[in-house]
Residue, then its C-alpha position, 0 to 999 in steps of 0.5 A: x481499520x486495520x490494514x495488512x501491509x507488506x513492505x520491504x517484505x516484512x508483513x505487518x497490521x496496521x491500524x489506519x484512519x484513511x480510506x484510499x491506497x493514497x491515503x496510505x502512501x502519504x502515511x507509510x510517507x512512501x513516494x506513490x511514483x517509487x512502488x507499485x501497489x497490490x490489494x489482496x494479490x490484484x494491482x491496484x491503483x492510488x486511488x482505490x478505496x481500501x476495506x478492513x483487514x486488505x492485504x497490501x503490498x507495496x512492492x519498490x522498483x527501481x527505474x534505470x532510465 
């Protein structure tokens, strides 16, 4: 499937085999506990199923404890 992926706010398609917003984090290789994450403009969670042509956006925070 092809995914649209914001990152670092750069937009870009990517083709991915995967199925789950986890899926996508282990191969964007990006720590799940370091973003959150946004399907289609709605937050999501890691273990939403993702669909041909979804825009996601990984959006950094840092935590300062």
């Amino acid at each position: 499937m092809k995914i649209n992926l914001i990152k670092d706010k750069k937009k870009t398609t990517i083709s991915f085999d995967g199925e789950t917003v986890s899926d996508l984090l282990k191969f964007e290789n990006t720590n799940p506990e370091t973003v959150l994450i946004k399907i289609n403009k709605k937050f999501a969670t890691e273990d939403e199923i993702l669909n041909d042509g979804d825009v996601v956006e990984l959006i950094d925070f840092i935590s300062k404890g």
